[in-house]
C-alpha positions in Angstrom: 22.9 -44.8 31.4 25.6 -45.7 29.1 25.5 -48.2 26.5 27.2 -48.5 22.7 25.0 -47.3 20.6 24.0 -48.9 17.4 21.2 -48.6 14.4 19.2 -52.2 16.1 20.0 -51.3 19.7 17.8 -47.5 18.8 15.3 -49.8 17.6 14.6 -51.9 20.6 16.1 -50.0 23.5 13.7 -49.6 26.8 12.6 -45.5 27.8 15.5 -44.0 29.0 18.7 -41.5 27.9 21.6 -43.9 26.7 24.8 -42.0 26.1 27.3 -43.6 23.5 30.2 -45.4 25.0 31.9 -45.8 21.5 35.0 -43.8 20.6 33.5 -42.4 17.5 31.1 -40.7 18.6 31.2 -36.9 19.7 31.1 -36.4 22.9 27.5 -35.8 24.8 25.7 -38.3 21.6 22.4 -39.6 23.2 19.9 -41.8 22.3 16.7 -40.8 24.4 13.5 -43.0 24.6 10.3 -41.5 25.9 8.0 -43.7 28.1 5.6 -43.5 25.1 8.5 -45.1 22.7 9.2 -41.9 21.1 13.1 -42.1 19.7 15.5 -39.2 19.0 19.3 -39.1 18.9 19.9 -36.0 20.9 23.8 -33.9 21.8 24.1 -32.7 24.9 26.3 -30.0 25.4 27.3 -26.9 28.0 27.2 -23.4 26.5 31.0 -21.6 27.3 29.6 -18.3 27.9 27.8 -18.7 31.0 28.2 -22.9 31.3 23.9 -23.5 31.0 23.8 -27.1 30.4 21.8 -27.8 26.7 19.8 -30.5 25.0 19.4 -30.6 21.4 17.5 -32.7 19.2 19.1 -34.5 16.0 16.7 -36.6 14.8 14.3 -39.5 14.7 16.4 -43.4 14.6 14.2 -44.2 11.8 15.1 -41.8 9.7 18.6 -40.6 10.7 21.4 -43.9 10.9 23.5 -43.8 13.7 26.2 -42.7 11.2 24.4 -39.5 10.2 23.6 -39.0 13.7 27.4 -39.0 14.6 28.5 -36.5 11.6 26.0 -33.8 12.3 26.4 -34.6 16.1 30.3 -33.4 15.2 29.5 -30.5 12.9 27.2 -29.7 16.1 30.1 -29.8 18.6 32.9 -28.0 16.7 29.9 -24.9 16.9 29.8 -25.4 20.9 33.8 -25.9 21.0 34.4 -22.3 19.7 31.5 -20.9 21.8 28.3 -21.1 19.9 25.2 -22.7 20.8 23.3 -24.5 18.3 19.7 -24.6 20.2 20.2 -21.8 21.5 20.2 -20.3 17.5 17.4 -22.6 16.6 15.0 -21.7 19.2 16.4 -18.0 17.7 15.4 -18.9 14.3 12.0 -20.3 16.1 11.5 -16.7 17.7 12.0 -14.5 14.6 8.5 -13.2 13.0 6.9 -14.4 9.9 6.2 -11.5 7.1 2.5 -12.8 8.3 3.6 -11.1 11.9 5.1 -8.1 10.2 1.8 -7.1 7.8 -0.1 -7.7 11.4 2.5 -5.1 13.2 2.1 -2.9 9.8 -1.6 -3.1 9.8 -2.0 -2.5 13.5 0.8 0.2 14.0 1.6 2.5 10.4 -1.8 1.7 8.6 -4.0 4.5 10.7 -2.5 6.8 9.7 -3.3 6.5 5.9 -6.4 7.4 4.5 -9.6 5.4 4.3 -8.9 4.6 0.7 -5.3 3.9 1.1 -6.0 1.4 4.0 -8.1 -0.7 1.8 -6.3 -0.8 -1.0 -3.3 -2.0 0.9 -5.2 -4.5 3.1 -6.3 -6.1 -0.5 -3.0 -6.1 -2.0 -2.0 -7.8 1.8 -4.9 -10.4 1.4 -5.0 -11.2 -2.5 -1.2 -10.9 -3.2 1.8 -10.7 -0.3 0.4 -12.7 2.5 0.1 -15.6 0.2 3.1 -15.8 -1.5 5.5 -14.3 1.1 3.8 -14.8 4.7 5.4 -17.7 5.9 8.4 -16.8 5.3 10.5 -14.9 8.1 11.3 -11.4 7.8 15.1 -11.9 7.7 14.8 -14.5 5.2 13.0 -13.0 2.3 15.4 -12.2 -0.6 14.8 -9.8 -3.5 14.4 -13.0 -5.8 11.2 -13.4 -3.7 9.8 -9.9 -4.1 10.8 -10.3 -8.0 8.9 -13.8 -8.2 5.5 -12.2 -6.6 5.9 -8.8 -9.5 6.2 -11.2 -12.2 3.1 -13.7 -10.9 0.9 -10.1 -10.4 2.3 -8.9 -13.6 1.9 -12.2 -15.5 -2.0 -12.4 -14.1 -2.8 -9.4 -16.8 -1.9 -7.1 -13.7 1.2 -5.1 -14.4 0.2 -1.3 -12.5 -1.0 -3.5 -9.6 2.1 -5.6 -9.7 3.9 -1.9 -9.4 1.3 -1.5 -6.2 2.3 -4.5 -4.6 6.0 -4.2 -4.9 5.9 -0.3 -3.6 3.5 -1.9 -0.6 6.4 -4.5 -0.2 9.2 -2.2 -0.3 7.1 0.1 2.7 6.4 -2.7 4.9 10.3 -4.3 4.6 11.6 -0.5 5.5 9.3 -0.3 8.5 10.9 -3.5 9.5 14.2 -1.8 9.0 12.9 0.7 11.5 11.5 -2.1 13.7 15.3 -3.4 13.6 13.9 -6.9 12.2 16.3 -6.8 9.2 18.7 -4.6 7.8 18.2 -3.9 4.1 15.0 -3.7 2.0 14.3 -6.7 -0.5 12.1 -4.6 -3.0 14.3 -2.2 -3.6 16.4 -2.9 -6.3 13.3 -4.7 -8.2 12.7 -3.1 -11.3 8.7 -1.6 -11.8 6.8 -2.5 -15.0 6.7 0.8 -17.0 3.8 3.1 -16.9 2.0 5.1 -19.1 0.6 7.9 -17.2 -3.1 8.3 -18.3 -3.7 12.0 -18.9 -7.5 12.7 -19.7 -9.2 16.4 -20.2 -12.4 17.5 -21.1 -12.5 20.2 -24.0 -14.6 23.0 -24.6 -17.1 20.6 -26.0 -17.0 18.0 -23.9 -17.6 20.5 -20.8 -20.5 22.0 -22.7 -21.8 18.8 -23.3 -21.5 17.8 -19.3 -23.1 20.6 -17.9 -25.9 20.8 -20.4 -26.3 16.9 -19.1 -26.3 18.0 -15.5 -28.4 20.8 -15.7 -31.1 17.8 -17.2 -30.2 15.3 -14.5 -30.3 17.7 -11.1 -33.8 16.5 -10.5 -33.2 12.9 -11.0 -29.5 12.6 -9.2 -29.0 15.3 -7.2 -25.9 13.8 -5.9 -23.8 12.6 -8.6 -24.6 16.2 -10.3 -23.5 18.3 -7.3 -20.2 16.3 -7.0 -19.3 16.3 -10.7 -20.2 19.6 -10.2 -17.9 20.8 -7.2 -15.1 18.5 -9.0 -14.8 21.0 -11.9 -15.1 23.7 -9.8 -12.8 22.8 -6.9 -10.5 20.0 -8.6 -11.3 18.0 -5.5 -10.7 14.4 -5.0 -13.7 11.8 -4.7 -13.2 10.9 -1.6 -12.0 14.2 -0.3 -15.6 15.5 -1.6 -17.8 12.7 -0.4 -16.1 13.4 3.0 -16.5 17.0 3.4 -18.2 18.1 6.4 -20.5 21.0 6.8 -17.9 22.0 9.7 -15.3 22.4 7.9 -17.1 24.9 5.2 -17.4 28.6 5.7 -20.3 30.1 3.1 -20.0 33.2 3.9 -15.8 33.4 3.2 -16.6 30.8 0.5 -13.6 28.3 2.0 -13.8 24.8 2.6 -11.1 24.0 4.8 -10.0 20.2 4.1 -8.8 18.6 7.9 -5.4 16.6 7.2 -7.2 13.3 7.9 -9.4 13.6 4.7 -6.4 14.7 2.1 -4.0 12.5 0.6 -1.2 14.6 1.5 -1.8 14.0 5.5 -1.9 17.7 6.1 -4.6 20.5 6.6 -6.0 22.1 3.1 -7.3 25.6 2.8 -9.3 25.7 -0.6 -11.2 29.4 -1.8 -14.4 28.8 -3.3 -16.2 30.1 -6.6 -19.3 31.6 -5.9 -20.7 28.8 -8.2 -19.5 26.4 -5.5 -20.9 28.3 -2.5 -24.5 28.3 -4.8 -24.2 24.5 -5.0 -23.5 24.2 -1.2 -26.0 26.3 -0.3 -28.9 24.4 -2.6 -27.5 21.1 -0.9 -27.8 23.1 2.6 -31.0 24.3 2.4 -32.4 20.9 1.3 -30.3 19.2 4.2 -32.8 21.4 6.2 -36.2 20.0 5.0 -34.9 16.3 4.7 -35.0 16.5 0.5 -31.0 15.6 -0.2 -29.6 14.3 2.5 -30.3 14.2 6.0 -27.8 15.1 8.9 -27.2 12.6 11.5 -25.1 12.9 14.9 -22.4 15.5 14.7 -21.4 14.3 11.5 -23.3 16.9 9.4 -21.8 15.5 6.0 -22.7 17.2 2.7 -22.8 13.6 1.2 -25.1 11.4 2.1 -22.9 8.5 3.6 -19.8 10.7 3.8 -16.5 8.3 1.9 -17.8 5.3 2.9 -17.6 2.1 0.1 -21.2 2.5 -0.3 -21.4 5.7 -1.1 -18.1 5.5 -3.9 -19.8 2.5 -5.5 -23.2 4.7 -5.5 -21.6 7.7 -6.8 -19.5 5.4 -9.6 -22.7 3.9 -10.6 -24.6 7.5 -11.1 -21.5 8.7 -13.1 -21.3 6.0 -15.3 -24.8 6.9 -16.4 -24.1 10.5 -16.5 -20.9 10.2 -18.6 -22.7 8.3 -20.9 -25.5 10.7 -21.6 -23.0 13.7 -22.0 -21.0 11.2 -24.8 -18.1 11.2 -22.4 -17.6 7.4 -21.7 -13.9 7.5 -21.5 -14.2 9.7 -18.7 -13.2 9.2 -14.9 -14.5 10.9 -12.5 -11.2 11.6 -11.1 -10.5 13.5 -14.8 -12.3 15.9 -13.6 -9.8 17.1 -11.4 -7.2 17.0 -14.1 -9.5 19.5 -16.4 -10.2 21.8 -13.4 -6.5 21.9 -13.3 -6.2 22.3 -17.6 -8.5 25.3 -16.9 -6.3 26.5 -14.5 -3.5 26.5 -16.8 -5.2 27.9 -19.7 -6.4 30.8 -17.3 -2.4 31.7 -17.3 -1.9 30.5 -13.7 1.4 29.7 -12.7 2.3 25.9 -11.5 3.3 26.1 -8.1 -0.4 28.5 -7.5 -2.2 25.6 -9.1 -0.3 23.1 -6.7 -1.4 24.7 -3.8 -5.2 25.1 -5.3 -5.1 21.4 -6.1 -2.9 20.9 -2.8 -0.1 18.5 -3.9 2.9 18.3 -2.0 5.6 18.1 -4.8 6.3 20.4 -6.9 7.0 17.5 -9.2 3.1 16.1 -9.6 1.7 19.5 -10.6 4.6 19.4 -13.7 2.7 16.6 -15.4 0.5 20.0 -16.3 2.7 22.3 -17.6 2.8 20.6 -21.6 -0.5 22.3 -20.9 1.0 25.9 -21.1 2.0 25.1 -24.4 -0.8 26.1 -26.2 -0.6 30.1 -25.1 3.3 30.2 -25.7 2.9 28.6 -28.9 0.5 31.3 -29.8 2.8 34.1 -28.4 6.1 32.9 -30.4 4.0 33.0 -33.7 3.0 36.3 -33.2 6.9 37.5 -32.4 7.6 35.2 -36.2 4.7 37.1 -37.5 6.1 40.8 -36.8 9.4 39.4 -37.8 8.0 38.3 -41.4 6.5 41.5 -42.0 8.9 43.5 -40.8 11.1 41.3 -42.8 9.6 42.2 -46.3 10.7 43.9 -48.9 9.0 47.3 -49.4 
């Protein structure tokens, strides 16, 4: 039906679609009326490429006067007129995922294959941090401003390394969405990380006297905690790659323990030569596996840790050290500085850096480097003794 349109006649006309008959209106301007009295102004249009015949919505009468109807129904039909199609990019726009969509496809797809620990940390930074601030917005439409705004609000919270965690999970996720062709560049990467102080913690002499004086008095009471602090010195294992390690994967008698790529950071298979100090501690922990007294084996599991990595078992372990670290004097220790004094040791045993990476099983040469201020001590030692021939030689007879 045809009628000429104006701001009353919207307001009163009976269900129907009542095309404009007035001159200044664009071609295709509509008013439709539902049988329910619901009111748009609508354009219809036919697409050039492919002629489909198109209905899109402007807006509501009551909030859109006929005039504003007719100026975006013109901006609307100079698009058509040089071959676009303006619902055509809406319903588009509609289709596109949310970063909500994304962290799913992440979480479902490139998670797995990250360790246990790396899953939940990210799934916590995803929950506390980026799905709030940045999940309703689409993929294509987040700018680095965004990713800047969600640093400083982590940072601001008293935050800053997590804020550093959350910008490096952002800056993942937006290149698997790259890779996903969903965008084409990567928000986070030009936003600038709070600086860091790398923490860098080693026991001395001392303090390792202290520790194993303290163990040797705790066996009996925590069995656990004393076995694992004890194959961290000895191994330079991580936590979780400890707590993990299966009976399977240990040969006593070639005194290796042979780390399958699923439990290592790295992702990749780790072959590590034990002491004989270690194999003793295995062997205790194996023979009281047998009679039930430590832990007890269940399924085809066979874990040397009660519990294996699970969070039950970290937040046990963390309890028992921060009882045992505090006997020994040693309150300012992690357990994870452990591994950082196995690998001092190593250093002051004259070993070079890329043997202690592979002992420690890093996969850039550039994380074992953070040890060699280490090897200091010995040179320093050696140059004086060169300057101390030299001043005697030096001296006047």
């Amino acid at each position: 039906m045809k009628a000429k349109l104006t701001d009353r006649f919207a307001r009163t006309a009976a269900p129907g679609i009542w095309f404009d008959t007035d001159r200044r209106s664009p071609r295709g301007l509509m008013l439709r009326v539902t049988p329910a009295g619901a009111r748009s102004w609508c354009l219809d249009y036919r697409v050039k490429a492919g002629g489909r015949q198109r209905r899109l919505s402007i807006g509501d009468p009551a909030a859109w006067p006929l005039v504003a109807a007719r100026t975006e129904a013109a901006r609307l039909r100079q698009i058509v007129d040089v071959g676009g199609d303006p619902l055509g990019e809406r319903e588009a726009e509609r289709g596109r995922a949310d970063v909500s969509a994304l962290a799913l496809r992440f979480c479902v797809e490139s998670l797995p294959s990250r360790a246990a620990t790396t899953q939940a940390e990210y799934r916590a930074m995803l929950r506390d941090w980026i799905l709030p601030a940045l999940g309703r917005l689409k993929v294509a439409a987040v700018t680095r401003e965004d990713i800047e705004k969600l640093h400083r609000k982590v940072t601001d919270a008293g935050k800053p390394r997590r804020a550093n965690a959350v910008k490096s999970l952002c800056s993942t996720i937006f290149n698997q969405a790259i890779v996903w062709r969903e965008r084409q560049d990567n928000p986070a990467a030009h936003v600038k990380p709070n600086r860091e102080h790398g923490r860098e913690r080693y026991l001395s002499d001392a303090e390792l006297q202290r520790l194993m004086a303290t163990l040797e008095r705790w066996r009996s009471r925590r069995p656990d905690v004393c076995d694992a602090v004890l194959l961290a010195l000895l191994t330079g294992a991580r936590r979780g790659e400890l707590l993990a390690m299966r009976w399977a994967d240990v040969d006593l008698g070639a005194g290796v323990w042979v780390k399958p790529a699923a439990m290592t950071k790295q992702r990749a298979l780790h072959r590590v030569p034990l002491a004989a100090d270690a194999v003793a501690v295995l062997r205790r922990r194996q023979e009281g596996a047998a009679v039930g007294k430590i832990v007890r084996l269940r399924g085809g599991e066979q874990q040397v840790f009660r519990g294996g990595n699970s969070k039950t078992t970290r937040n046990r372990l963390e309890k028992d050290w921060f009882v045992l670290r505090a006997a020994a004097g040693l309150e300012d220790v992690r357990f994870h500085d452990l591994r950082h004094s196995h690998a001092s040791m190593l250093v002051a045993a004259g070993l070079s850096l890329p043997v202690i990476g592979r002992l420690l099983g890093h996969s850039k040469p550039q994380t074992t480097q953070r040890y060699a201020h280490l090897a200091d001590e010995p040179l320093r030692e050696a140059v004086e003794v060169v300057a101390g021939l030299t001043r005697r030689r030096g001296a006047p007879e």
